[in-house]
C-alpha positions as CSV (number, residue, x, y, z in Angstrom):
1,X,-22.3,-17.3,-24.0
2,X,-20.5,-14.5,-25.6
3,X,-23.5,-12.4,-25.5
4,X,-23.1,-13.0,-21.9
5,X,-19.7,-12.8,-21.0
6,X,-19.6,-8.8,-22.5
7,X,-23.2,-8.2,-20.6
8,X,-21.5,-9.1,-17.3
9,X,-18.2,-7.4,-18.2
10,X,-20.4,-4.2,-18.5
11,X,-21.8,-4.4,-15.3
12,X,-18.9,-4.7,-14.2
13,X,-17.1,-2.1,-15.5
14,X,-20.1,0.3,-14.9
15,X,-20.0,-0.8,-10.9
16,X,-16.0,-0.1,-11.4
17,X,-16.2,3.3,-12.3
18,X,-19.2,3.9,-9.7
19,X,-16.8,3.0,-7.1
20,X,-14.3,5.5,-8.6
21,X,-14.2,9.1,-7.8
22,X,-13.4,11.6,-11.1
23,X,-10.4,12.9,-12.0
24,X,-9.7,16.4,-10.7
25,X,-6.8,18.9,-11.9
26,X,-6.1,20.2,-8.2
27,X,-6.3,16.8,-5.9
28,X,-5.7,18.8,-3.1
29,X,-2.2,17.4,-2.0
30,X,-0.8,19.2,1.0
31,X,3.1,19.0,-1.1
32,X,3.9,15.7,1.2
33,X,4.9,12.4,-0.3
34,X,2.5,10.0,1.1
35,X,3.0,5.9,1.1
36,X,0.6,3.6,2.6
37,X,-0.3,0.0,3.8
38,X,-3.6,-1.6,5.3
39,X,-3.7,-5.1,6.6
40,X,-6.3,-6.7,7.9
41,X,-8.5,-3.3,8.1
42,X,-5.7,-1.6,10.1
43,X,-3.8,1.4,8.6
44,X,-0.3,3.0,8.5
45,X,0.9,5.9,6.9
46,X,4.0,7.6,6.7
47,X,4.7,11.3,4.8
48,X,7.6,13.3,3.9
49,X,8.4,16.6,2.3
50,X,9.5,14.8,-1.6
51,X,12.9,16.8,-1.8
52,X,14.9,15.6,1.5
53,X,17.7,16.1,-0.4
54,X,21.4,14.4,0.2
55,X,22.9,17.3,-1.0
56,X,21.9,19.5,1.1
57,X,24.2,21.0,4.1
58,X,21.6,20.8,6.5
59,X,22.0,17.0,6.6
60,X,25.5,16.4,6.1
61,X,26.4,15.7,9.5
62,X,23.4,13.0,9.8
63,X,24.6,11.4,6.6
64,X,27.9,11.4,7.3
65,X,27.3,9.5,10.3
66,X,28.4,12.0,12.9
67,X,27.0,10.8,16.4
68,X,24.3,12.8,18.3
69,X,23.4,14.2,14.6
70,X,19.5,14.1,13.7
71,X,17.1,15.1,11.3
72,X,13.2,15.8,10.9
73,X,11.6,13.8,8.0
74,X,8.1,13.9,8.6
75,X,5.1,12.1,10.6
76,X,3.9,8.7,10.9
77,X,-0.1,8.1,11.4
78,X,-1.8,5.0,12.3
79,X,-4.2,3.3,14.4
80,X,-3.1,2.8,18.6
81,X,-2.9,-0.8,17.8
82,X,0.4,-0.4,16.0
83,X,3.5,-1.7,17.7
84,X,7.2,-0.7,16.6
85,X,9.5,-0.9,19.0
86,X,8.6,0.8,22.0
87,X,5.3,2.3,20.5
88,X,2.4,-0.2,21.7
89,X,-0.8,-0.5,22.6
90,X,-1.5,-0.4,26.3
91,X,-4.1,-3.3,26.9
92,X,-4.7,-2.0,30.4
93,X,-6.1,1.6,29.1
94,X,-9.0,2.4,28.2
95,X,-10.0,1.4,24.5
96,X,-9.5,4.7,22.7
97,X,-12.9,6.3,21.5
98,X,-14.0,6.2,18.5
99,X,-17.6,6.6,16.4
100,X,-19.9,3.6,17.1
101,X,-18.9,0.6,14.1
102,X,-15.9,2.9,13.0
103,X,-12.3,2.1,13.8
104,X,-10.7,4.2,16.8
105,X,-8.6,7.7,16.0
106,X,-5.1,7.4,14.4
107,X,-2.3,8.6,16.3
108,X,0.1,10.8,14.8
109,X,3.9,10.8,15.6
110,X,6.3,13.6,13.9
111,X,9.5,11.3,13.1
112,X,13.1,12.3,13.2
113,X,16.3,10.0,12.3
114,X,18.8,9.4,14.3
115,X,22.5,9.2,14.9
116,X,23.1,7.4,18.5
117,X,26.2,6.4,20.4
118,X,24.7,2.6,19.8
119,X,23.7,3.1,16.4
120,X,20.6,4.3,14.2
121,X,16.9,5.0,15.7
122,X,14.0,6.4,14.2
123,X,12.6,8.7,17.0
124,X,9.2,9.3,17.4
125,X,7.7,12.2,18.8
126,X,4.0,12.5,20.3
127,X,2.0,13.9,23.3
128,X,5.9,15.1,24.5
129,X,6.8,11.8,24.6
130,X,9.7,10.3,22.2
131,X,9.9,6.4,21.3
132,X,13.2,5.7,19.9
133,X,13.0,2.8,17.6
134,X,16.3,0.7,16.9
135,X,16.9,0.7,13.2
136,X,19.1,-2.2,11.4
137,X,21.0,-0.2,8.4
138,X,23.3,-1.1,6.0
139,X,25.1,0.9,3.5
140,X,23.4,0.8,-0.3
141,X,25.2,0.2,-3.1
142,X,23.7,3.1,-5.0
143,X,22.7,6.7,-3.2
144,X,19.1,7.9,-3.1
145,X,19.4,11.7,-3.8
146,X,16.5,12.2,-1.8
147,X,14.5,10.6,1.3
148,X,12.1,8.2,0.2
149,X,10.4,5.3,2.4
150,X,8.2,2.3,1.6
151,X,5.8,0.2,3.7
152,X,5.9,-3.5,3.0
153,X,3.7,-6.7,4.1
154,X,5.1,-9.3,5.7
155,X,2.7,-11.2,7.8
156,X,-1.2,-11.3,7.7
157,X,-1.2,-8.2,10.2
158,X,2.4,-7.4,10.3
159,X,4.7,-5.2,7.9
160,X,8.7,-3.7,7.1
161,X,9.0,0.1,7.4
162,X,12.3,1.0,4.6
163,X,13.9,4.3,4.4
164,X,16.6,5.2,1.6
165,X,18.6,8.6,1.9
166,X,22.0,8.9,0.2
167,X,24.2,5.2,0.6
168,X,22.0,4.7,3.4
169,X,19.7,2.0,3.6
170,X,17.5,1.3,7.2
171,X,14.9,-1.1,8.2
172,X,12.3,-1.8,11.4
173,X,9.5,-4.3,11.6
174,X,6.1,-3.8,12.8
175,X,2.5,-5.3,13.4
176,X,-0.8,-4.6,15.1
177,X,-1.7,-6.2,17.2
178,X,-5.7,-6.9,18.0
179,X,-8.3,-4.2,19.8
180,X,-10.4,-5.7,22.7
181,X,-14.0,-6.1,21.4
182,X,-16.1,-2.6,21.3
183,X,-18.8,-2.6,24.6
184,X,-21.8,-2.7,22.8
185,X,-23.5,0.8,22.5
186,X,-27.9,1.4,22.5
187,X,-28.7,3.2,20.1
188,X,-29.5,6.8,21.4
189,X,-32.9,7.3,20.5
190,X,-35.7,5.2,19.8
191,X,-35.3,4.0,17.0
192,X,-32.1,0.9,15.9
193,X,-29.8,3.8,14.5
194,X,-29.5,6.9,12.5
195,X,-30.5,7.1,9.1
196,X,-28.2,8.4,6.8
197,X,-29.2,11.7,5.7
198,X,-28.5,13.3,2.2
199,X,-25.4,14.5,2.6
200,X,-23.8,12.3,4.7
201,X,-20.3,11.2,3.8
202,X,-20.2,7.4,3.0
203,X,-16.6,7.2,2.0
204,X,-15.1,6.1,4.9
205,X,-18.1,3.5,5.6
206,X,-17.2,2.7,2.0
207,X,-13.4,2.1,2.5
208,X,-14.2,0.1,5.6
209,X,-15.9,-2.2,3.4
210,X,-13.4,-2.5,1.0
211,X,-10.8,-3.1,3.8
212,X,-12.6,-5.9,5.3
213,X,-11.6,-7.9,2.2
214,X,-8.8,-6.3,1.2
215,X,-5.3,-5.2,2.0
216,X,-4.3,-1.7,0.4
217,X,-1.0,-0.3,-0.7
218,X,-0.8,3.2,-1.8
219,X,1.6,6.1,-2.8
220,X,-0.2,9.8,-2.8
221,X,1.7,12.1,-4.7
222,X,2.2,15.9,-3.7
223,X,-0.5,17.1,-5.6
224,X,-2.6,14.2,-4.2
225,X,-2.8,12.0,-6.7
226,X,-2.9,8.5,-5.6
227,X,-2.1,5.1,-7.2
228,X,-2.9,2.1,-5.0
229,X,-3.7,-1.4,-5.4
230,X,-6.1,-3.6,-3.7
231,X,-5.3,-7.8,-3.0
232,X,-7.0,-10.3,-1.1
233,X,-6.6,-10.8,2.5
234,X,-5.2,-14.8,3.8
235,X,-3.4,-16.0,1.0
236,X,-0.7,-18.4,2.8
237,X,2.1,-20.8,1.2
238,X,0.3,-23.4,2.9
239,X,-3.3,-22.0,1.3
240,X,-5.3,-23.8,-1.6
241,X,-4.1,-21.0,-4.1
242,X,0.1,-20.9,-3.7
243,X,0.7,-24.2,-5.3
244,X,-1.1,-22.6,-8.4
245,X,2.3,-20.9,-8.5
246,X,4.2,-24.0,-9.3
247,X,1.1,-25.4,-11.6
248,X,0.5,-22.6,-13.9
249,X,1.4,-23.5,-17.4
250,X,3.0,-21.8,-19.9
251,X,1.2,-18.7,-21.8
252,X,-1.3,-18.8,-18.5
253,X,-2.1,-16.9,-16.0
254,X,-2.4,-17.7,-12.1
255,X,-5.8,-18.2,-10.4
256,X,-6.9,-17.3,-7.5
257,X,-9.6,-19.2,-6.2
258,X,-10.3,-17.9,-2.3
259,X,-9.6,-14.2,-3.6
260,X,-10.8,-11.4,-6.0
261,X,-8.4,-10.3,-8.9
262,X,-5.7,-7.7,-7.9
263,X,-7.1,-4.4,-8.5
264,X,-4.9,-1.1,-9.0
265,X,-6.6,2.2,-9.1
266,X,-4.3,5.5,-10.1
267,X,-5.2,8.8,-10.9
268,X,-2.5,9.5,-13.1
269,X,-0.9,7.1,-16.4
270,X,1.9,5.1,-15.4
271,X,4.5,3.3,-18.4
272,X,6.2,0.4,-17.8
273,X,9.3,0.9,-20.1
274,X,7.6,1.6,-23.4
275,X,4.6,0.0,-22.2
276,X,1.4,3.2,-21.4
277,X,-1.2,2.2,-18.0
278,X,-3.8,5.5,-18.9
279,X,-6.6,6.8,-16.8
280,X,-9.7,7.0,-18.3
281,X,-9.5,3.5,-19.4
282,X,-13.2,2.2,-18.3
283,X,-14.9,6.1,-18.7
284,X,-13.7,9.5,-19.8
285,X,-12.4,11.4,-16.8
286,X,-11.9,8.7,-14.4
287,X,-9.0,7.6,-12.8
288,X,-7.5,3.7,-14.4
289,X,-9.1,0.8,-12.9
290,X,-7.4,-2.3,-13.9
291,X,-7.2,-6.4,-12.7
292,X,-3.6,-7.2,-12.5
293,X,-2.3,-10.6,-13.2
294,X,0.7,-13.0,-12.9
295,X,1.3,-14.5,-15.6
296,X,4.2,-17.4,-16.9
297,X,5.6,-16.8,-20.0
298,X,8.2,-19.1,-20.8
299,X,11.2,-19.1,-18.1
300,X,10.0,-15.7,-16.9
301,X,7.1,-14.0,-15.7
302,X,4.9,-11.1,-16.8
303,X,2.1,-8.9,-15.3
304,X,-0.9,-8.6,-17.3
305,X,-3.2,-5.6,-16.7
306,X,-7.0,-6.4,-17.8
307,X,-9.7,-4.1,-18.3
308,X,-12.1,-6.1,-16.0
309,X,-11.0,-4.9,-12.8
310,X,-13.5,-6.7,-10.2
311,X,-13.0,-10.0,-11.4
312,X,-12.8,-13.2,-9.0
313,X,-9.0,-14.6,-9.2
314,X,-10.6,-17.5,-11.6
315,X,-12.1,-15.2,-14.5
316,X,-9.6,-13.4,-16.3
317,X,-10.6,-13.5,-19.6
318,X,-7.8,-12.3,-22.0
319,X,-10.1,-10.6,-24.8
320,X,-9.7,-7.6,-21.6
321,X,-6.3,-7.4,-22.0
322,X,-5.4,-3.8,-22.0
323,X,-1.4,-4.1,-21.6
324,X,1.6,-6.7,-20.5
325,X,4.9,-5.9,-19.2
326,X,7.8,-7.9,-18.2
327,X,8.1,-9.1,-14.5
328,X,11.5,-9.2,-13.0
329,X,11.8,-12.2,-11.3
330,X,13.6,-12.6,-8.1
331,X,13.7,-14.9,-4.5
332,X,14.5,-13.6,-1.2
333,X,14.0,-14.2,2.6
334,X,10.6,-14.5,3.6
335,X,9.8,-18.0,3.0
336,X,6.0,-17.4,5.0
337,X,4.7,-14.5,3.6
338,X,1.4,-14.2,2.3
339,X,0.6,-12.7,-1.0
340,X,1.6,-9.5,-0.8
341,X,2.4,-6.2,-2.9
342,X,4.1,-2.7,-2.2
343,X,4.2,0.2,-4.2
344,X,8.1,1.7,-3.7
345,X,8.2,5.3,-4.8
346,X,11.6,6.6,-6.2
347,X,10.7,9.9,-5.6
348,X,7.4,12.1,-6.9
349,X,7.8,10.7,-10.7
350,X,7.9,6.7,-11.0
351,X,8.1,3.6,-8.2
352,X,8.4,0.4,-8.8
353,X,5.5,-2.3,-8.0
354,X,6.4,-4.7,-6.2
355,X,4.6,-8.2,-6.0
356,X,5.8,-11.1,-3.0
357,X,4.6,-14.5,-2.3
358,X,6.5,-16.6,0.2
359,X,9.8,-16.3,-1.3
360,X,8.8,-15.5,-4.6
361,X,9.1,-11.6,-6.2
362,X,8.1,-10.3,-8.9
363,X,8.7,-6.4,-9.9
364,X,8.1,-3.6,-12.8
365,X,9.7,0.0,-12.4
366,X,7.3,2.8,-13.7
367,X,7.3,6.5,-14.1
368,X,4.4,8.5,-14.3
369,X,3.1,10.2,-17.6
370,X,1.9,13.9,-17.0
């Protein structure tokens, strides 16, 4: 059985790194701070120059509050299905085109925030025409030194855009909402479709796949590396797998029976207070694959990083174990929320990862080891 058990893991690390694309020393970042989220195979993206600093006299009037003040911080890019406030999809138009089985063109918006006479907006410019969308803001008990936003889950198809920039702290919901089915299109010659020649670029038919059973956050960095983590799709509070929460004994992790193990992928080694995530860890030269776990240990939590990064969510097997850090356990408002994690960056060296389940968080801070 043990014989077994290290065969399979070896398949499955070989298919891993497969899957994985080799480190490279020049990524080919374009110098933007990138954060991501993909739920239910639809995509946002929002980018920013990494040093939007508060210090800066260029932005002292916007900070300060001063009415009619604004500032660019960079472009937003996702499918026409998104909605945020007065950016939605027109039912009535005609579907956007798009290659045949591939998702239709992202729509790019250059964003700018805003200082109104009835409060905050983040103002969205595309096509010369600008969708102001309200913000809620509160004022942060510590200042960011520099711009930095995250992308967070909060429904099976719907998410939280946050900004931070000095004591300020804003907020604005979104979702996407569904595409009218393709019209089905004959193939153009006589044959039932193209082959795929030699060179032909699989990766996006690739990530396609991957996104069909998996949600995606991800952080690129300005040099392009990336660090993102793949989790299952429909895992509700009212789902076979939540109560597992509440059932997992001591010393154990939590299964996941309708859902593969959490999967995080980054090209460069993270630490977790004195705790090292390296690349390389399944084959020289390649990024780190690793499962991520939940896991109760006495009246706290810990994440558990395994070795065996395409397990199902009922076959972690500790002998994989490659590192465990300590889980800071919090509740907050969200009561509904499907499993769910974000990766927060706090600027182009470390984040935090972030892991929600209903009301239930869990979180590590990290920095990244060059």
């Amino acid at each position: 059985m043990g014989r077994f058990r290290l065969a399979g893991a070896a398949i499955a690390c070989a298919a891993a790194v497969a899957g994985a694309r080799a480190l490279q020393p020049d990524a080919g970042g374009d110098g933007r701070m990138r954060v991501s989220l993909a739920l239910d195979a639809q995509s946002i993206e929002v980018a920013h120059p990494p040093a939007l600093s508060a210090a800066d006299n260029a932005y002292a009037a916007l900070l300060s509050g001063s009415v009619e003040s604004r500032a660019a911080i960079g472009t937003l890019t996702a499918g026409p299905t998104l909605r945020m406030g007065p950016i939605a999809y027109d039912a009535g138009a005609q579907p956007p085109a798009g290659a045949p089985g591939m998702p239709p063109p992202a729509i790019s918006y250059a964003l700018s925030l805003a200082r109104t006479a009835d409060g905050w907006e983040l103002q969205a410019h595309s096509d010369g025409r600008t969708n102001a969308v309200p913000l809620a803001h509160r004022e942060a008990g510590a200042s960011a030194p520099a711009f930095r936003a995250s992308l967070h889950a909060t429904g099976t198809a719907a998410g939280r855009l946050r900004m931070r920039w000095g004591r300020h702290a804003w907020s604005t919901e979104f979702r996407f909402d569904a595409l009218p089915p393709p019209q089905l299109q004959l193939p153009s010659s006589g044959g039932f479709g193209e082959a795929l020649q030699r060179d032909s670029d699989t990766s996006a038919t690739a990530r396609l796949n991957r996104l069909a059973e998996r949600n995606e956050t991800a952080v690129t960095l300005p040099d392009g590396a990336r660090i993102a983590v793949l989790y299952g799709k429909d895992l509700p509070v009212d789902g076979v797998d939540y109560p597992n929460l509440a059932s997992t004994p001591d010393g154990a992790v939590v299964v996941l029976v309708r859902a593969p193990a959490v999967r995080i992928r980054s090209d460069v080694a993270l630490r977790f207070g004195q705790t090292d995530l390296p690349t390389a860890n399944l084959a020289p030269g390649f990024a780190g694959l690793y499962g991520l776990w939940l896991k109760r240990a006495g009246g706290g939590w810990r994440l558990v990083f395994n070795d065996e990064p395409d397990s199902w969510g009922t076959q972690h097997d500790q002998a994989f174990d490659a590192a465990e850090v300590a889980a800071e356990y919090s509740r907050a408002a969200g009561a509904f929320r499907p499993l769910g994690i974000t990766l927060v960056p706090a600027g182009a060296d470390g984040g935090r990862l972030v892991v929600h389940w209903g009301p239930h968080e869990w979180a590590a801070d990290f920095v990244i080891v060059r």
